[in-house]
C-alpha angles and dihedrals in degrees: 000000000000113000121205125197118168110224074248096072101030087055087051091047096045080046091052091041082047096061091050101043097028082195091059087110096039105089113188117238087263092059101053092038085060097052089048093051100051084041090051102037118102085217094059106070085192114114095191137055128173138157122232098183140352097279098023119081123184118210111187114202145176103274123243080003091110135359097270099198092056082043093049090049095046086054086053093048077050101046089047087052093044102052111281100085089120094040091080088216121192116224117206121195121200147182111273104197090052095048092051090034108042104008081237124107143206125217097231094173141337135201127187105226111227 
């Protein structure tokens, strides 16, 4: 099943979450170190990394380009060496052309970290 969310409505969702978690924008170091390096790493393909919330992080790739569930689940096995294994993070991965394009993105795949 494709999702698609315009920036629009994810902007709105993160506003409503931020009301009610006034530190929905406030990403600890950790957070942000860890978009900079998947977004850095030859062995991530994905140019994009940002965090939605504090335990969902959004990857945007090039689509059919790689297989995205065994990628989602190889940024899981990433995020729980690098600090987050208790965090039970979802990584979405979506579809990188239709989010710059369009501002609108697919779920192309999305693992629940454990």
């Amino acid at each position: 099943m494709k999702a698609r969310i315009s920036y629009g409505a994810i902007i709105l969702s993160l506003f409503i979450c931020g009301i009610s978690h006034a530190q929905t924008r406030d990403f600890s170091s950790a957070h942000k170190k860890i978009e900079r390096a998947l977004e850095g790493t030859a062995g991530f393909p994905g140019s994009d990394a940002i965090w939605v919330k504090h335990d969902v992080l959004l990857i945007a790739v090039a689509k059919g380009a790689i297989n995205e569930k065994k990628y989602a689940k190889q940024v899981c096995s990433f995020l729980n060496t690098n600090g987050f294994a208790s965090q039970k993070v979802s990584v979405i991965i979506v579809d990188q052309a239709e989010l710059r394009n369009r501002n609108q993105w697919s779920q192309l795949a999305e693992a629940q970290c454990k």
